[in-house]
Backbone as JSON, one array per atom type, in Angstrom:
{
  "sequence": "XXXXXXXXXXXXXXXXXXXXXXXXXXXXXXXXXXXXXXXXXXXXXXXXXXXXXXXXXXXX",
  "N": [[11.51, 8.2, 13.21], [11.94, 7.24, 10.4], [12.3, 5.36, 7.6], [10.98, 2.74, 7.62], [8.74, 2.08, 6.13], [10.27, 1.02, 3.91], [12.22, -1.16, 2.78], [15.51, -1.88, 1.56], [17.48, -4.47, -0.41], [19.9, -6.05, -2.1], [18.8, -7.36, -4.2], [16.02, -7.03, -4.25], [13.62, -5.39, -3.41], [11.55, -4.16, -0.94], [8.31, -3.42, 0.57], [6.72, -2.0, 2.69], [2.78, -2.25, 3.31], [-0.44, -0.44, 4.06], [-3.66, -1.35, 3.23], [-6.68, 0.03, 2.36], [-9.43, -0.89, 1.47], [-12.48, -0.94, -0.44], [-12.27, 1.97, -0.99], [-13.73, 6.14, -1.64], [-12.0, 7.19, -3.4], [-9.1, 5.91, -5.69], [-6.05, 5.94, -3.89], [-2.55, 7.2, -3.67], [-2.33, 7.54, 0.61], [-0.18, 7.94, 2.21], [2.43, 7.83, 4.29], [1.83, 6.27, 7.22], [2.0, 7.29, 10.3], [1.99, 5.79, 13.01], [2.31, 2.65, 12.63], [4.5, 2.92, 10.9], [4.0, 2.88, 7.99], [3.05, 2.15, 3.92], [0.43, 3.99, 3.42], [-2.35, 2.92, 1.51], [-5.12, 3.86, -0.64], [-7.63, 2.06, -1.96], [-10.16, 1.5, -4.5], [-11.8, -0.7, -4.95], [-13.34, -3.46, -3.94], [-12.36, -6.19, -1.16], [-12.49, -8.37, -2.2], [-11.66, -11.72, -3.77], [-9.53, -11.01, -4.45], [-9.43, -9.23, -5.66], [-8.84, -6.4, -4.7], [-6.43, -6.4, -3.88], [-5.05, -6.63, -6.43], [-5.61, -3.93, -7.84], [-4.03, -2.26, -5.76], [-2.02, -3.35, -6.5], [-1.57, -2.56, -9.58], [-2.13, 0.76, -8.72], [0.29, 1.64, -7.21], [2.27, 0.78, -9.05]],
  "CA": [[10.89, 7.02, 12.65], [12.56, 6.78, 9.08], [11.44, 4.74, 6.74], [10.58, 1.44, 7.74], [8.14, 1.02, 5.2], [10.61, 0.74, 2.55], [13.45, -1.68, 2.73], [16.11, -2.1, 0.18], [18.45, -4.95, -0.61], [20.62, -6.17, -3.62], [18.18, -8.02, -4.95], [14.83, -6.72, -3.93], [12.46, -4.17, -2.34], [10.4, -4.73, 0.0], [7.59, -2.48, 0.86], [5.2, -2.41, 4.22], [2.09, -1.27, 2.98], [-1.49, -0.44, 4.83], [-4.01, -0.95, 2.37], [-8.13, 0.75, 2.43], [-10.44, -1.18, 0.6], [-13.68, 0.27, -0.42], [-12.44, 3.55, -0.64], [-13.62, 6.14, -2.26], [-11.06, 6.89, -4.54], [-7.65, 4.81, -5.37], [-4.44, 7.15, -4.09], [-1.23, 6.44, -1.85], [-2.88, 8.06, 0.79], [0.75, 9.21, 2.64], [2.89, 7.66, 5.54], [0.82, 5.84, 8.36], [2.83, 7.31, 11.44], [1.76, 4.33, 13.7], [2.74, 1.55, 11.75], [5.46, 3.5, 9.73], [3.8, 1.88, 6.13], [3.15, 3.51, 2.96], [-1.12, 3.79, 3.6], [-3.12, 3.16, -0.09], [-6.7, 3.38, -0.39], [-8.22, 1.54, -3.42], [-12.23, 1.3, -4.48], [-12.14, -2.31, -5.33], [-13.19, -4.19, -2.83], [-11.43, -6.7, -0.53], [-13.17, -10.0, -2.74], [-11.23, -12.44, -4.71], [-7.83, -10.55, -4.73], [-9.49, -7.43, -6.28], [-8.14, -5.03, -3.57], [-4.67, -7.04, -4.41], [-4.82, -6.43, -8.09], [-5.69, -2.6, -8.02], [-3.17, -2.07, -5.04], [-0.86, -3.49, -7.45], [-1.93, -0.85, -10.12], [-2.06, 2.23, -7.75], [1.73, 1.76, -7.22], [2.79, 0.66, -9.99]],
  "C": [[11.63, 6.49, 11.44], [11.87, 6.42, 8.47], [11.76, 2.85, 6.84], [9.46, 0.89, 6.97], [8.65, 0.77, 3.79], [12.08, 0.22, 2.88], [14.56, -2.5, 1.58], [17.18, -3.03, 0.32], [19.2, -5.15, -1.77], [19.79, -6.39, -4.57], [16.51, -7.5, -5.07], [14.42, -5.55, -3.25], [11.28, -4.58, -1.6], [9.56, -2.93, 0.61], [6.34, -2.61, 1.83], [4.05, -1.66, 3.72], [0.57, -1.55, 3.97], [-2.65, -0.47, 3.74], [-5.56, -0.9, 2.96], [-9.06, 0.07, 1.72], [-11.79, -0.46, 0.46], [-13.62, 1.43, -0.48], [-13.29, 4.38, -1.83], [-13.05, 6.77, -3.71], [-9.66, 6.14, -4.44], [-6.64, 6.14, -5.3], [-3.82, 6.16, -3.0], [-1.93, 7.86, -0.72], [-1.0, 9.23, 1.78], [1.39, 7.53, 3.31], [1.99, 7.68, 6.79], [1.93, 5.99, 9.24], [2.91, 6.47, 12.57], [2.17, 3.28, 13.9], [4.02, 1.7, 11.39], [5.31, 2.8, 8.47], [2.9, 3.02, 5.67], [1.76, 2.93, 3.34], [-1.56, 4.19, 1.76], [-4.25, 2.33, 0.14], [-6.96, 3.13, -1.81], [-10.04, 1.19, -3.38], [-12.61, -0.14, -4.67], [-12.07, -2.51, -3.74], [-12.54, -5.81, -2.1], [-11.86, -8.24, -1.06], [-12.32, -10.55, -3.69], [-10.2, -11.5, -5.35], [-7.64, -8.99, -4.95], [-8.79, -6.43, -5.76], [-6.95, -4.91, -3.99], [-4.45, -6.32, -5.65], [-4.94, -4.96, -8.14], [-4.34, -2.02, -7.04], [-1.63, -2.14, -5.96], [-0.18, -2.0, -8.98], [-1.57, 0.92, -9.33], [-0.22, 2.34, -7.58], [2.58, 1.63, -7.87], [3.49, 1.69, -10.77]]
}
């Protein structure tokens, strides 16, 4: 499989990610073998970006 959820160029990174809303706690939860993307569950829920904004956090 590799890593197809992390692709690197000169300029940028790009990252495939699966993300959990509602969970309940915020972690990277691992490698979604399926998909091949990094899976992160966050407790905010999926309203008005929130999920976005903590997702952001959690990886940061």
């Amino acid at each position: 499989m590799g890593s197809e959820w992390l692709r690197l160029s000169a300029s940028s990174t790009l990252v495939e990610v699966d993300i959990q809303p509602s969970a309940k706690r915020s972690e990277v939860v691992g490698i979604e073998p399926w998909r091949g993307r990094l899976k992160v569950a966050v407790r905010a829920p999926p309203v008005d970006g929130e999920a976005n904004a903590e997702l952001i956090e959690v990886v940061a």
